[in-house]
C-alpha positions in Angstrom: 4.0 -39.0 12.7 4.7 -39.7 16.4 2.5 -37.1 18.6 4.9 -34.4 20.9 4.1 -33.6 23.7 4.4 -30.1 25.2 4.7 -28.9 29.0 3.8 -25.5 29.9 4.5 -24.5 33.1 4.4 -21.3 36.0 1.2 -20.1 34.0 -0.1 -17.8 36.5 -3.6 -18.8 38.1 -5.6 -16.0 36.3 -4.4 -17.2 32.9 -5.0 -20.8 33.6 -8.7 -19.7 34.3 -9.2 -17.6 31.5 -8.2 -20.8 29.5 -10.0 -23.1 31.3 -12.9 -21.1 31.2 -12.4 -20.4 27.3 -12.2 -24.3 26.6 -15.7 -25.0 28.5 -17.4 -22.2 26.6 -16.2 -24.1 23.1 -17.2 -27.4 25.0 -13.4 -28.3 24.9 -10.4 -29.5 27.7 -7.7 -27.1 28.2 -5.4 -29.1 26.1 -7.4 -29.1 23.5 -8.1 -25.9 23.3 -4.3 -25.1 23.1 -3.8 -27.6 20.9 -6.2 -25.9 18.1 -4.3 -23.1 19.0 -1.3 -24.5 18.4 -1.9 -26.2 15.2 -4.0 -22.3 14.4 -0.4 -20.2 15.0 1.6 -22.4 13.7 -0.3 -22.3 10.6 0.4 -18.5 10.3 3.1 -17.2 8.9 5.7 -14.9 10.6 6.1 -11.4 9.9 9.0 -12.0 8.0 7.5 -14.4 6.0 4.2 -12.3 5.2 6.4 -9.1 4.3 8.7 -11.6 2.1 5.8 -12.8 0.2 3.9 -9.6 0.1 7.3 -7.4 -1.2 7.2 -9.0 -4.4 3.7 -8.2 -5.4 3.7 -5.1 -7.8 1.7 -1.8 -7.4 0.7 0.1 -10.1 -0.6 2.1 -7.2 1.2 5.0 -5.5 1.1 6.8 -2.4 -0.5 10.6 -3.9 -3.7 7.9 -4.7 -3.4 6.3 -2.0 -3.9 9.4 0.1 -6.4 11.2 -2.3 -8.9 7.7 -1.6 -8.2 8.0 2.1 -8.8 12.0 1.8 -12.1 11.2 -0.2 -13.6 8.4 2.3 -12.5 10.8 5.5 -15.0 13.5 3.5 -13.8 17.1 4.5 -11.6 18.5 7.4 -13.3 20.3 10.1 -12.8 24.2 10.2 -9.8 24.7 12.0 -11.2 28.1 13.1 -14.0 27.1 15.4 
């Protein structure tokens, strides 16, 4: 695998800080800060891909329980006459 090489430029001052200021907390150099960053996003799949993979799971679960559980953690409703 032959190593590319990416060129970012017109990053505006205040976001070239925040990175390089970022890399020196994690004892890193900008580029390699935004490499890990790289390699992290590219790892991550797109929202097409995640709601791909995630539409084929079955539910035997379905939306009257799924609001009852969130009705039972909320705990009850104020009184709406106060």
């Amino acid at each position: 695998m032959v190593p590319k090489t990416i060129q970012l430029r017109d990053l505006d001052d205040d976001v070239y800080e925040a990175l390089r200021r970022r890399a020196s907390e994690a004892g890193l150099s900008v580029p390699e800060l935004l490499r890990r960053e790289a390699t992290r996003l590219a790892a991550r799949p797109t929202v097409g891909e995640w709601l791909a993979r995630t539409s084929r799971r079955p539910s035997h679960i379905d939306r009257a329980d799924v609001v009852a559980a969130l009705d039972e953690q909320r705990g009850e409703w104020p009184d709406a006459d106060r």
